[in-house]
N, C-alpha and C positions, 0 to 999 in steps of 0.2 A: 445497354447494361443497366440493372438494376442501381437504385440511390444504394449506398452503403448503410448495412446493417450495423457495422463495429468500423468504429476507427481504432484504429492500434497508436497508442502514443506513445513516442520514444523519445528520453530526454538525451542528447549525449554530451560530454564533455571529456574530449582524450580517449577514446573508447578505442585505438584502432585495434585494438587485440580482441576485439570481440563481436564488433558490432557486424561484420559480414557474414559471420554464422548467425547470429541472431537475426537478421535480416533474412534469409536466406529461408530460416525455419518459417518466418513468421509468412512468409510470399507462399510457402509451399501448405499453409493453410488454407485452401480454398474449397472448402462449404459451406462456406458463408462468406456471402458480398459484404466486401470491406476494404477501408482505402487504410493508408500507412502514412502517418506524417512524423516527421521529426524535427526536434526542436536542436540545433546546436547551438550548444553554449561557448561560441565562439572557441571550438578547439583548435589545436597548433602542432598534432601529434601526426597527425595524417590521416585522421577522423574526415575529415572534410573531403579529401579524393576519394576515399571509400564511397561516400555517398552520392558522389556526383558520380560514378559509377552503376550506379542502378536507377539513370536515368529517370525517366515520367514512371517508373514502377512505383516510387515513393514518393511524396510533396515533404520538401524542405524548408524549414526557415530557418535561414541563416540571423542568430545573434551575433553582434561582434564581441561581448562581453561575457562572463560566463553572470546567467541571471538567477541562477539557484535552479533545483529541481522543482519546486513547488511554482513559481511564478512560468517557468518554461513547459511546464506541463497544463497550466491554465492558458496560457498562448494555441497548444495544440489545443485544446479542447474548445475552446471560445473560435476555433478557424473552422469545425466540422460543423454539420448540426446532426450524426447520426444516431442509431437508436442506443446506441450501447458504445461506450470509449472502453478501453482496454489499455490501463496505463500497464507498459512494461520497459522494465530494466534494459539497457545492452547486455548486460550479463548474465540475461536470461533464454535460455535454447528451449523452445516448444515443442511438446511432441505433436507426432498425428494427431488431428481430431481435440489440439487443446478447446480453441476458442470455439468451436460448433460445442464441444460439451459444455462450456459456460454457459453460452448462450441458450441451450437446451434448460439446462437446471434455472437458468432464471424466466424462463417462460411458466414454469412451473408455478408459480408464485406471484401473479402480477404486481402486489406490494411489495415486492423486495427489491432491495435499491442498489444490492451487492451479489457479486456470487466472485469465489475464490476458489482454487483449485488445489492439487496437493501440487509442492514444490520440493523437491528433492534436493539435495547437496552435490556439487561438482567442484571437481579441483577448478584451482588457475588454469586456465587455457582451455575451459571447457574438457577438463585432463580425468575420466572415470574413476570412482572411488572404490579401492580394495572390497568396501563394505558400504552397500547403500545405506545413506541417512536422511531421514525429514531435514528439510530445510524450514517449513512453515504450511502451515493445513489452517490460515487463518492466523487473528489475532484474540488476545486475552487480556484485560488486566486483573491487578492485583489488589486488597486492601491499602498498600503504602502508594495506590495510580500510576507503577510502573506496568507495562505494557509488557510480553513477549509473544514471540510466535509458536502456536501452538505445535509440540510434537518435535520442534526445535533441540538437532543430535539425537532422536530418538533413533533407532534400526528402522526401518525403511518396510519389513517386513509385516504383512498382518497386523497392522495399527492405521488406523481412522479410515477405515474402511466404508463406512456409512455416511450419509449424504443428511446436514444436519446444519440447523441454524448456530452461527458463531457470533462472537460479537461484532468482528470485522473482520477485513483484506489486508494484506501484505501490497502496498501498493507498486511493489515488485512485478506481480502481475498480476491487478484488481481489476474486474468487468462490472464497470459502472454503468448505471439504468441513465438514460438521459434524463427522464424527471426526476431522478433523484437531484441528480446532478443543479440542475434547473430549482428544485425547492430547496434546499440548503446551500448555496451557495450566498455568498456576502458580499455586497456590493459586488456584484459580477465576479468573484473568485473564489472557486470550488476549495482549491488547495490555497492558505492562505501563505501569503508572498512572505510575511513576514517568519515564516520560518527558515526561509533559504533550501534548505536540507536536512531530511529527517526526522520523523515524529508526523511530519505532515499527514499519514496514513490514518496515523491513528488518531489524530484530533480527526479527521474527517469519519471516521467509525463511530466515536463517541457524538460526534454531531448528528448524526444517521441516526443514530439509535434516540436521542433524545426527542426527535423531530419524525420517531415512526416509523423508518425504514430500516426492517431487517436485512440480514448478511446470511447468504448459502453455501456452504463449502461442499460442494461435491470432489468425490476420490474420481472419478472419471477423467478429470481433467489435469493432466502430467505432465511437467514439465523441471525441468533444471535450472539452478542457484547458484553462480557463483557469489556466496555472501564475504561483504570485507569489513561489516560492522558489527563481530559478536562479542555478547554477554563475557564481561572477563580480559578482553581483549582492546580495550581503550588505546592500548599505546602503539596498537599496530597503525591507528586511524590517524590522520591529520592532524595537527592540536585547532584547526582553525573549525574543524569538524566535530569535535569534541565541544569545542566551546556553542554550536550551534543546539548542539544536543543537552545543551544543561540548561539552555534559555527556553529550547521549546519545549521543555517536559512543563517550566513554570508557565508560560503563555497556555499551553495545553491548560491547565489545570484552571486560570484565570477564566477563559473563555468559559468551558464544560462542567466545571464541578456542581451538583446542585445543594443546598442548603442541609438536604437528608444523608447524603453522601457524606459530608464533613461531618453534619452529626455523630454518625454510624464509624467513619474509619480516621477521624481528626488525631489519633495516637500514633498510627502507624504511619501514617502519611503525616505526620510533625516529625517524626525520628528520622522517616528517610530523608527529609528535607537536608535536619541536623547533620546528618552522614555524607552528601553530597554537597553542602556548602563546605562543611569540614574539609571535604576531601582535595576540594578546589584551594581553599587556603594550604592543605600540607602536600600534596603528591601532583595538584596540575593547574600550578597560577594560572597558567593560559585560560582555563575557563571561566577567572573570575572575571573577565570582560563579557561575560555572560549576562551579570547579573545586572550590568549596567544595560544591555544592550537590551534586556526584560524591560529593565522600567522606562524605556525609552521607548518603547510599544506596548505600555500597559495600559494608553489613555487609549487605542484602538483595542487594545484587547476587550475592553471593558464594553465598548461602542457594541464589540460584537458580539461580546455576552448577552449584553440586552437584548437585541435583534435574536437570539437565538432561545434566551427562557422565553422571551415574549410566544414564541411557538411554540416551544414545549409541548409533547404531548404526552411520554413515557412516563409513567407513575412512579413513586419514589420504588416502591417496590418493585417495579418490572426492570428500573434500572439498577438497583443495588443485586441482584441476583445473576449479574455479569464479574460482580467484583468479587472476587474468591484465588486463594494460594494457588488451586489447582486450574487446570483450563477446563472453562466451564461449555457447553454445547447445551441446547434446547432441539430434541428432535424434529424430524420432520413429521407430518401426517402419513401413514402407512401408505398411502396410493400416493403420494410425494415422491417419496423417499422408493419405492417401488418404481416407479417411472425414469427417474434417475438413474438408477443404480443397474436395472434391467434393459437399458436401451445406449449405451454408451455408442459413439461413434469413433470407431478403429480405423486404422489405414497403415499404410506403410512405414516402416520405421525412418527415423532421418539420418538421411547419408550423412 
């Protein structure tokens, strides 16, 4: 048997509602050699008989603790050494031919350190939607450095049809390049630990981009979202979840912002601060242990800062032309974007 070209990384924690269809999808990928590891973060749901269930088909490691997605996701990755990792969700269902078309679009490209696919919306329980909608075709930010996913509740129809550089991946389900992987990581961690959960996608996008390595979103590549963290919707989430996400948008920013960037958007991104501390003082105390839990990793943040301008390579301009309201794309070269687009890999639908 050939070494594996893709490992598939899968974090879980309490998944059992999902994770044997997702599993199920992910095995039934096979055009490309690749092995499947998951990391459990010590679930208690009946996550853990699921997976011993699909015996030597998957390599497990067992957590006894839940370790965050970010640290349990550098566990799988730091256990492979393949060409390509492929972090994905449990509560994400793959069509045919997802990851051969990743892997296709990033062949395309030998510098590119990302390729993301389009991700669609799915009820709870992997449950079809009345009206198909984007889930995320990539990520974006904005002048204020918030992040979202591009195309995010859009109709699902005849939109991002073309195969085009983004900023970043939905680490939902990103096909990361192993030397990327390998040149920007920090002290040996890709995803940095001290996020826990969420945001970790996107500080690894904005680290990508400053350090050189473009992001490929091809539409080839299809797959399903059950998302439980959207815009607008904070109170459906954990407060313990909430509070992770208001410290890593600031650690985000400590690490990645560069001196032109603040120059250029230091008005909008002061108000949004103003507006998110606000908000934690009047509608969600829970997150002001956020901002303790910031400065308590700020003297690493900084450590990694340095480590990370010291490489810099992105010119102020090449990187301020990602920051815009709308979501921004840089095409591909016409025999690219042709190659991609004109040779996709189909196969049967999933049962």
């Amino acid at each position: 048997m050939p070494d594996p070209t893709v490992c598939v990384s899968i974090v879980t924690y309490n998944n059992r509602r999902y994770i044997r269809r997702c599993l199920d999808a992910v095995l039934a990928q096979s055009e490309v050699p690749m092995e499947v590891i998951v990391v459990d973060n010590g679930s208690d749901d009946g996550t853990r008989k699921i997976l011993r269930q699909f015996g030597k088909r998957i390599r497990v490691i067992w957590n006894s603790r839940n370790e965050g997605f970010a640290a349990a996701q550098n566990q799988a990755i730091r256990s492979s050494t393949s060409e390509w990792v492929l972090t994905l969700n449990p509560d994400v269902l793959l069509k045919p031919g997802f990851i051969a078309n990743l892997v296709g679009a990033g062949t395309i490209d030998p510098g590119a350190g990302a390729v993301c696919g389009k991700l669609l919306s799915i009820g709870v329980d992997f449950a079809p939607l009345d009206r198909p909608r984007l889930d995320s075709t990539g990520i974006y930010f904005t002048p204020q450095m918030r992040h979202f996913d591009r195309g995010w509740g859009d109709p699902a129809d005849q939109s991002f049809e073309h195969a085009e550089y983004v900023f970043g991946a939905s680490a939902a389900a990103a096909l990361y390049r192993r030397r990327m992987i390998d040149d920007i990581a920090v002290n040996g961690d890709f995803f940095d630990s001290d996020f826990f959960a969420y945001r970790e996608d996107a500080d690894v996008a904005w680290r990508a981009q400053l350090l050189g390595w473009p992001c490929i979103y091809t539409p080839a590549a299809v797959a399903y979202h059950v998302r439980t963290m959207v815009p607008g919707k904070r109170r459906s989430v954990s407060g313990v979840l909430n509070m992770h996400s208001v410290k890593n948008r600031f650690l985000m920013r400590v690490k990645n912002t560069t001196p032109d960037l603040f120059r250029r958007f230091w008005l909008p991104m002061t108000l949004r601060d103003l507006v998110v501390v606000g908000a934690c003082f009047l509608y969600e105390p829970r997150s002001l242990e956020a901002l303790w839990r910031a400065a308590l990793c700020a003297r690493r943040a900084f450590q990694q800062r340095r480590h990370i301008m010291s490489r810099r390579v992105a010119g102020d301009g090449e990187l301020a032309r990602w920051f815009n309201s709308d979501a921004t794309s840089v095409p591909l070269l016409s025999e690219q974007a042709h190659t991609i687009e004109e040779k996709p890999f189909t196969g049967a639908s999933v049962a």
